[in-house]
C-alpha positions in Angstrom: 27.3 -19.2 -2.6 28.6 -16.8 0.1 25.7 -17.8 2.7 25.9 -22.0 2.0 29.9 -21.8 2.9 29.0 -19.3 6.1 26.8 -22.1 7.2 28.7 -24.8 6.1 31.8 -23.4 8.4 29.6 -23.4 11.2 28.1 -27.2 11.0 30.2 -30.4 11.8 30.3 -33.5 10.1 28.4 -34.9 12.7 25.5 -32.9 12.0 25.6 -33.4 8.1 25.5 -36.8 8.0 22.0 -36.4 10.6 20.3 -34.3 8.4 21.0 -37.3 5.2 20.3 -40.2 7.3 16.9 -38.8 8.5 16.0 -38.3 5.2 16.3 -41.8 4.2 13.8 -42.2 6.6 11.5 -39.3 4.7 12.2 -37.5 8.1 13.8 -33.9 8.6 15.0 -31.8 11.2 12.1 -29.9 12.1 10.2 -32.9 11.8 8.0 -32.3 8.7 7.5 -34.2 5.8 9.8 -34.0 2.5 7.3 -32.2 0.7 5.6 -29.8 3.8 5.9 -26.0 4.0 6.8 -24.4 7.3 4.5 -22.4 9.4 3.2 -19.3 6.8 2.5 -15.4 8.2 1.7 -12.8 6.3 1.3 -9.2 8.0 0.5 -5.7 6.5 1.5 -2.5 7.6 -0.7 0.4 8.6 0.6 2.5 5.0 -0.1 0.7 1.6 2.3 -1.5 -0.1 4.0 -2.5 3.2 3.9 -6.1 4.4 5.8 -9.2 6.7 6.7 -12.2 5.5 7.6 -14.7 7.9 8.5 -18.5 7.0 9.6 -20.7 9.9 13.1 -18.7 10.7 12.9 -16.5 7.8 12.2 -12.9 8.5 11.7 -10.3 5.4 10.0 -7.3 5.2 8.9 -5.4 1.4 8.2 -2.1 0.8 6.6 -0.7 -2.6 7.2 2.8 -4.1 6.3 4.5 -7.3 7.4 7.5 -8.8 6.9 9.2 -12.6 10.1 8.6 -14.7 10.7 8.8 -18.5 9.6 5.3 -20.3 12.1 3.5 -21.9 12.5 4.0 -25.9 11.7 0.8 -27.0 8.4 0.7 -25.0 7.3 4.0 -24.9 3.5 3.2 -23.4 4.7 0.8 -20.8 5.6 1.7 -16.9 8.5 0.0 -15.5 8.9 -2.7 -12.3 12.0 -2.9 -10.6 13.3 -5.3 -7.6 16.0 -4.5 -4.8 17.0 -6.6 -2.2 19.2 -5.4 0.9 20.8 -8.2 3.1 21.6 -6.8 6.8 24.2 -8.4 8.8 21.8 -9.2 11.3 20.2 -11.8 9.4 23.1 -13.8 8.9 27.5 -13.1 10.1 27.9 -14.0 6.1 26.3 -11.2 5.3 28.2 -7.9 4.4 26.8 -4.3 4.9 28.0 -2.4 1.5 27.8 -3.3 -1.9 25.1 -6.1 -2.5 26.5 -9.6 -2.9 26.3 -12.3 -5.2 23.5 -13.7 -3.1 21.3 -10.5 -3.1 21.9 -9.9 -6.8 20.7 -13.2 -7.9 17.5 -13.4 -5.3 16.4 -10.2 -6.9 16.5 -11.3 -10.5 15.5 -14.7 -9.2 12.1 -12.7 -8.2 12.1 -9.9 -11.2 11.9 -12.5 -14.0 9.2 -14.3 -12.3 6.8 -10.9 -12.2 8.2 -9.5 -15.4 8.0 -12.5 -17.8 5.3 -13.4 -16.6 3.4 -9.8 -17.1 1.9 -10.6 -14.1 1.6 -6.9 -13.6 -0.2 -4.7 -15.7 2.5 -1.9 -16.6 0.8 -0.6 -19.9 -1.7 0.9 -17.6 1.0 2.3 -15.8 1.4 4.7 -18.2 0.6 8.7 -18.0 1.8 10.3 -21.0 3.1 8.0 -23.8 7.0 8.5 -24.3 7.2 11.3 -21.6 5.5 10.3 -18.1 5.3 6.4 -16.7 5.4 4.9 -13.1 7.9 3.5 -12.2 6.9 0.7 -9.2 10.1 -0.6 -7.0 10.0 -3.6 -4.7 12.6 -3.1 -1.9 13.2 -7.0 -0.1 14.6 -6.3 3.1 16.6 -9.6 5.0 15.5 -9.6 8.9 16.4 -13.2 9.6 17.7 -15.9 7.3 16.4 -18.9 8.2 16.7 -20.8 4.8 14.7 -20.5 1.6 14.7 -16.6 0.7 13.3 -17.3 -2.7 10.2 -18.7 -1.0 9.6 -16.0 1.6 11.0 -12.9 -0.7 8.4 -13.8 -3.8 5.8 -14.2 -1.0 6.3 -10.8 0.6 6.4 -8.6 -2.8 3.4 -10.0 -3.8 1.9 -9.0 -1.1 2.8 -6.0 -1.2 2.1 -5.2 -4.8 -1.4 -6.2 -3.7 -2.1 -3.6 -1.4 -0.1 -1.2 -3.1 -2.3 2.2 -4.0 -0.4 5.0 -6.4 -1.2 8.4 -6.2 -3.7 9.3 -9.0 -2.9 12.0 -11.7 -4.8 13.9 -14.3 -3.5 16.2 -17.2 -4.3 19.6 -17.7 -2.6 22.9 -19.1 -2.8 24.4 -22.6 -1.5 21.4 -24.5 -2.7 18.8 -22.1 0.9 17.3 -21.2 0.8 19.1 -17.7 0.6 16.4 -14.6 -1.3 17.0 -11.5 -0.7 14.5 -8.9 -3.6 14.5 -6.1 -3.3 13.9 -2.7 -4.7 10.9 -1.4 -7.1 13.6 0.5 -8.5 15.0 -2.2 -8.9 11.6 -4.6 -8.7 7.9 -3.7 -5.4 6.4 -4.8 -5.4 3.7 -7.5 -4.2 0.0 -7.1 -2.0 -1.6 -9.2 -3.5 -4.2 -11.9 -2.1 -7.8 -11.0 -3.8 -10.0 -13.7 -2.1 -13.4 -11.8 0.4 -14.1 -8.6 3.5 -16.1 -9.7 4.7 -18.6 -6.9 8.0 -19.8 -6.2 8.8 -22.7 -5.2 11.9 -24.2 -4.0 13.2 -27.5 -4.7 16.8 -28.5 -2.6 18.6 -31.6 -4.0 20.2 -33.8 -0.8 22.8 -36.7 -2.0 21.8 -38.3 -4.9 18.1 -39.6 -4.1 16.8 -37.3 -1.7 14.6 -34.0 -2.8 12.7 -31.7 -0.3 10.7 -28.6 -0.8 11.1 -25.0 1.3 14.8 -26.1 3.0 15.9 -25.0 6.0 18.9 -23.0 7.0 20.8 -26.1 7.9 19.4 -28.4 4.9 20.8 -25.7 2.3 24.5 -26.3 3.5 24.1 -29.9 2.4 22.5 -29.6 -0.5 24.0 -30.3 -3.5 21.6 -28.3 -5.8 18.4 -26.1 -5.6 15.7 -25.7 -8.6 12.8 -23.0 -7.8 10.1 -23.0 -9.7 7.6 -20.0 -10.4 4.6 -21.0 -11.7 0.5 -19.8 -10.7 -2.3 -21.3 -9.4 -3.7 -21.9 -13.2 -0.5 -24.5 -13.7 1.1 -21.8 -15.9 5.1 -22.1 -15.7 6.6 -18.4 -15.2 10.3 -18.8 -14.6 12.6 -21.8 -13.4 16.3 -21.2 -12.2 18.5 -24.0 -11.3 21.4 -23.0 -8.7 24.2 -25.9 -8.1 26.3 -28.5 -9.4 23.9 -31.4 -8.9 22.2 -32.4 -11.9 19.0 -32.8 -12.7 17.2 -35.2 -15.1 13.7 -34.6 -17.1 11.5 -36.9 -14.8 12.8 -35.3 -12.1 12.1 -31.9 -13.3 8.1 -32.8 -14.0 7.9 -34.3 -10.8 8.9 -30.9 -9.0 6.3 -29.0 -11.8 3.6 -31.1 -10.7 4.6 -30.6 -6.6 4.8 -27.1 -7.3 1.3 -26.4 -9.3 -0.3 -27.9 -5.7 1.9 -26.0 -3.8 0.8 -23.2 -5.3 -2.3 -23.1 -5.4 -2.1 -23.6 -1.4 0.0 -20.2 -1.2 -2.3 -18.5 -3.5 -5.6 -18.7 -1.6 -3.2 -17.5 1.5 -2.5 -14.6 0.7 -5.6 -13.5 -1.2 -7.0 -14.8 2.1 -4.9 -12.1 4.2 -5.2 -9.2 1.4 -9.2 -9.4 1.4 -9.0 -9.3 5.6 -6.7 -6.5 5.1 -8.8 -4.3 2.0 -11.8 -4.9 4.5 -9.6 -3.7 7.9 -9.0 -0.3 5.1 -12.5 0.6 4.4 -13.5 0.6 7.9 -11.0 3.1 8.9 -11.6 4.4 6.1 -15.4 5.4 6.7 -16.0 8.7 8.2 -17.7 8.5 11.5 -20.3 11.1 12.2 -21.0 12.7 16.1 -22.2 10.6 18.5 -25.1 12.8 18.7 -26.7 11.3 15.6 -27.3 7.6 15.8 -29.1 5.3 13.4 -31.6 2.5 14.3 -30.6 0.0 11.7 -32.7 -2.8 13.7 -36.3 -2.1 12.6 -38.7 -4.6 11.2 -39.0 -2.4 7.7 -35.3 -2.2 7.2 -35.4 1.3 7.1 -32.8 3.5 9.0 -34.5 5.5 11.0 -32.1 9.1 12.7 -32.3 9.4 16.2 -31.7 13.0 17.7 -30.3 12.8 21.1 -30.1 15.7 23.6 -31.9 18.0 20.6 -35.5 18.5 21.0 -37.7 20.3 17.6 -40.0 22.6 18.6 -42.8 23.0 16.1 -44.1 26.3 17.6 -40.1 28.0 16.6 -40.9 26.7 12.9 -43.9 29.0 12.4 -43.6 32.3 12.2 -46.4 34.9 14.0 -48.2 37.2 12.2 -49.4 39.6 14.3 -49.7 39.8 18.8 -53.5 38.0 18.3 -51.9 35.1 16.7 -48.4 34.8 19.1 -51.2 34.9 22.0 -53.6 32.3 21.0 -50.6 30.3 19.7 -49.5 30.1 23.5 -53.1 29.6 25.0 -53.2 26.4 22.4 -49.9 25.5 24.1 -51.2 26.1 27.7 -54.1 23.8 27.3 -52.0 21.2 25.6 -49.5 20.9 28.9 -52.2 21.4 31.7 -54.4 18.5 30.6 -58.0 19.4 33.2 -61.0 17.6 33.1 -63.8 18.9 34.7 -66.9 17.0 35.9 -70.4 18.4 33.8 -68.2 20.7 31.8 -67.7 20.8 28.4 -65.3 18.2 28.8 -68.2 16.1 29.4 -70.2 16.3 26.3 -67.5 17.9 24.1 -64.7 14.4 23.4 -62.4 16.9 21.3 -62.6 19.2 24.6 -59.5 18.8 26.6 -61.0 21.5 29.6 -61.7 25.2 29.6 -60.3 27.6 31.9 -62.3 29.6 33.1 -60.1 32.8 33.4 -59.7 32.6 30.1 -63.2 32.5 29.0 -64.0 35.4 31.1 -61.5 37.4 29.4 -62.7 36.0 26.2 -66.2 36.9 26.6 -64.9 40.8 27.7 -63.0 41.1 25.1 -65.9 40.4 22.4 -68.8 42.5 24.8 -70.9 39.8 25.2 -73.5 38.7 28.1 -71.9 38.5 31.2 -73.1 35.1 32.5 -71.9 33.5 36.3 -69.4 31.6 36.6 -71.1 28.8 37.9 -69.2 25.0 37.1 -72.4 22.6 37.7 -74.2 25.4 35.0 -71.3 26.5 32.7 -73.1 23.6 30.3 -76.6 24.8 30.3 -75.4 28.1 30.4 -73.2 28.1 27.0 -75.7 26.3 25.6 -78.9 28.8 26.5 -76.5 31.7 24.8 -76.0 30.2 21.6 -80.0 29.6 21.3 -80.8 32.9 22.2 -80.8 35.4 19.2 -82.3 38.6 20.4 -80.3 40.9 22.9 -81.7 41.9 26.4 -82.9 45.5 26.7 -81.9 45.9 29.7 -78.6 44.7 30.0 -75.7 47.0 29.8 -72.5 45.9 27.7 -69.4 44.2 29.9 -67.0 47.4 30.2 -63.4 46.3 29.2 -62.6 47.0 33.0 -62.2 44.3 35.4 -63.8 46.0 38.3 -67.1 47.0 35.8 -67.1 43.6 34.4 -67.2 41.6 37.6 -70.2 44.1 38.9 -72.4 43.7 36.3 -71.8 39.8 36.3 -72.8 40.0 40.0 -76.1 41.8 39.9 -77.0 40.6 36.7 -79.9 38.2 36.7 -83.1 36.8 35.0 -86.2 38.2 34.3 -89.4 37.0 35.5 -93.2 38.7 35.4 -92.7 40.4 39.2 -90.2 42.5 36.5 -92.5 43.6 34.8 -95.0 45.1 37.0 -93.7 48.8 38.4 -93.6 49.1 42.3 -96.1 51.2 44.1 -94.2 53.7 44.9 -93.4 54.8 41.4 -97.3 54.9 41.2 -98.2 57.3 43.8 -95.4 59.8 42.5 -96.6 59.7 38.7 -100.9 60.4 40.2 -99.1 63.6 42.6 -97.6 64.8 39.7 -100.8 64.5 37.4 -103.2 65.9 40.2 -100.6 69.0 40.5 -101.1 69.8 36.8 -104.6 70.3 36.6 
């Protein structure tokens, strides 16, 4: 392999013979144990289907796309799942820019058979219009750092982001019912892909002729004399095994590294659903419309209930009615009145009266000329008895002239106004003597 003999050229003997004399003592480089992963991270992107794999050293980035192609013949109903891997320079001097290499070629197959065998992914219900319309899902790998077991990090990453992958969803119309419509995601909710299990990879490298460690470093592949990765899900199902190198390998062996694997896993598997439930829940949330901060909700009540608070909007209930008429608008604000100038006054009807809240005298004055009744004083230590003597008496006073809707009129008969007593009664003297001229003078 083109990147084995680019490291091998840069190691010494020296440094070979290190790596297979610490193993004897079930030491490596970095200090773990023969059968310990390196330090896992899994990150997602802010766009769907986007996510970071990084493994110790190893760097890779995947990237998911769909688009609607023409099914194959022989599995018209089915969609189709592709794998591409790109190796950048950067990552490692034995890489080329160009054409992809040997290396690339077979880590992309290396991860296709272990989702395609498998079925892993659901691709009938990729399907849009049997034998003409099907999506098409690529998985583009991208090298960022090659710091030793791409197998490992590359399955990782593109199941990742097959995870958090959404397609745009479609619906058929037109007069035959063949035409495609593909909706925005801001008109309908794309639609995830179906992933019925997550094959793992796991990577086996052969040291010497006694010596087997799992997820190898950089440095541990150029010794190696073999490599076996196994692809297998957290149910113990084998998916795909591919064994790279001269080394042979014998049946105990093998079932050794199966049974390794199935724990290994099941470890990786409860990872990344781990990260993809953190990162479906960071979605929703930014997904969620926020409303005006005028409009709160009190979600901490004792009932449970959520109760809308209005800030910086008071209802008036007066602007919900309508008025009828000028009587009604007027009384409407004398109601009003009374209800913001709260007076109590002392032996008043607010005395004897507890649904009284005070009367205003003004008011009552223009009340009581409005309607032509009695004109009675205005006098506060009487207004009581004084009320209560006009709703006993039934029979009008003679005497009494009506209030005149004047102001002047009305506040001159309520002065001179009085009560009647017996000395009323009896005509004055002088009234006497002119009625017993005027007789005398006509006979």
């Amino acid at each position: 392999m083109e990147q084995r003999l680019g490291n091998t050229w840069r190691m010494t003997v020296n440094e070979k013979k290190f790596i297979e004399s610490a193993l004897e003592s079930e030491l490596r480089v970095d200090g773990r144990r023969p059968f310990d992963y390196r330090a896992l991270t899994i990150k997602f992107g802010r766009e769907d289907g986007s996510s970071e794999v990084q493994l110790g050293q190893t760097h890779i980035m995947s990237f998911v796309t769909s688009q609607l192609v023409q099914p194959y013949r022989d599995r018209p109903n089915e969609g189709t799942l592709s794998v591409f891997t790109e190796f950048s320079p950067m990552a490692d001097p034995s890489f080329e820019a160009g054409r992809p290499s040997e290396s690339a070629v077979e880590l992309g197959r290396i991860i296709d058979r272990g989702l395609r065998e498998s079925r892993a992914v659901d691709t009938e219900s990729l399907c849009v219009v049997a034998g003409k319309w099907v999506w098409s899902i690529r998985i583009d790998l991208h090298i960022l750092d090659n710091g030793g077991n791409l197998v490992d990090a590359a399955n990782i990453a593109a199941l990742a982001a097959l995870l958090t992958f959404r397609r745009p969803e479609c619906t058929l119309g037109g007069d035959d019912g063949q035409e495609v419509t593909l909706h925005p995601p801001e008109v309908r909710e794309p639609l995830p892909l179906i992933v019925h299990h997550l094959p793992i990879a796991v990577t086996f490298a052969f040291i010497g002729e006694e010596h087997m460690v799992i997820d190898p470093t950089h440095h541990e592949e150029a010794v190696m004399g073999g490599r076996m990765s196994v692809t297998l899900n957290a149910n113990g199902d084998v998916c795909a095994i591919q064994k790279a190198g001269g080394h042979g390998v014998m049946q105990s062996v093998v079932m050794q590294c199966l049974r390794i694997a199935s724990v290994k896993a099941g470890d990786i598997t409860s990872k990344i659903k781990t990260v993809v439930e953190s990162y479906k829940t960071e979605r929703a949330l930014r997904m969620v419309k926020r409303h005006a901060p005028i409009n709160a909700v009190d979600v901490n009540e004792p009932g449970g209930k959520a109760k809308q608070i209005l800030e910086g909007k008071k209802l008036k209930s007066e602007e919900c009615s309508v008025s009828q008429s000028d009587d009604m608008d007027v009384e409407q604000g004398r109601i009003n009145k009374r209800t913001d100038k709260n007076r109590s006054f002392t032996r008043g009807p607010s005395s004897w009266d507890p649904y009284s809240e005070g009367v205003n005298t003004d008011e009552l004055k223009a009340t009581l000329a409005s309607r032509g009744s009695v004109a009675v004083p205005m006098n506060l230590d009487n207004l009581g008895d004084t009320i209560r003597d006009e709703t006993k008496s039934d029979e009008p006073l003679s005497d009494v002239k009506p209030v005149s809707s004047s102001t002047d009129s009305a506040g001159k008969d309520m002065a001179t106004s009085k009560e009647k007593t017996l000395q009323d009664a009896v005509k004055p003297k002088n009234k006497r003597k002119k009625k017993k001229l005027s007789n005398t003078a006509a006979v």
